[in-house]
N, C-alpha and C positions, 0 to 999 in steps of 0.2 A: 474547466481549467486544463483539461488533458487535450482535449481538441484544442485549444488555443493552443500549448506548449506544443503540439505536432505543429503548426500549422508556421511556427517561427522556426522550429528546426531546418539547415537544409537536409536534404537527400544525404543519407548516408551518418548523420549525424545521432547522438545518443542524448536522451533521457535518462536521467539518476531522480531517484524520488526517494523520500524518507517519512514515513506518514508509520503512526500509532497501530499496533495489529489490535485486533478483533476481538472475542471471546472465543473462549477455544481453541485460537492460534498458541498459547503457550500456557506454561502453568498457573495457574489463579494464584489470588492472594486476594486480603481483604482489599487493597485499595487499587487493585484490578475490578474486582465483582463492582467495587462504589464506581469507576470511573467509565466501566463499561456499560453501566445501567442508562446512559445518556441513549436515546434513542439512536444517533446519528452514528455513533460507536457502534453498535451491537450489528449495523451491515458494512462492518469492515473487516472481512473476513479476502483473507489470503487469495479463494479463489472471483470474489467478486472484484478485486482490487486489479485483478489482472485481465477480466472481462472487460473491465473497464476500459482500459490500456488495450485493448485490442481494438473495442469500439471505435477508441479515439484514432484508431489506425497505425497503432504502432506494430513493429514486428516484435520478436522472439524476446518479448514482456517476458522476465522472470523475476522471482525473489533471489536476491541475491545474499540475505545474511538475514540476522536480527539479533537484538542485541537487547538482553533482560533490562526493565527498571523499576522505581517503586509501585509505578502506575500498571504494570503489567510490561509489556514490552512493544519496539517499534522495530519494523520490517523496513529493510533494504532492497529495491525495487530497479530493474533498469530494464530499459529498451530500445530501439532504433528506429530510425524512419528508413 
């Protein structure tokens, strides 16, 4: 999905992404630990999120915020081509 979203971007243009954090990215809670027990969850961690984003060829990938929920919490994400 991130190499396609590069690959529609023009030159010069930005990525915003909003996608669920990790384990250990914020403070636990019970239906953090339940929601994160999902295999696919557990390698959504802050710095593979942005390896990722690199792969796909984006530049100066950061996190840009996060913002707590019941689930645990989700990560704000941007980059450029």
């Amino acid at each position: 999905m991130l190499r396609e979203a590069h690959r529609m971007l023009e030159p010069g243009g930005e990525f915003h992404m909003l996608d669920f954090e990790g384990p250990g990215d914020g403070p636990p809670s019970f239906l953090a630990c339940l929601f994160h027990s999902n295999k696919r969850l557990q390698e959504n961690s802050e710095g593979r999120v942005l390896s990722l984003m690199k792969q796909a060829g984006f530049e100066n990938a950061k996190k840009v915020g996060r913002r707590s929920i019941l689930t645990g919490g989700v990560a704000y994400y941007q980059a450029s081509v």
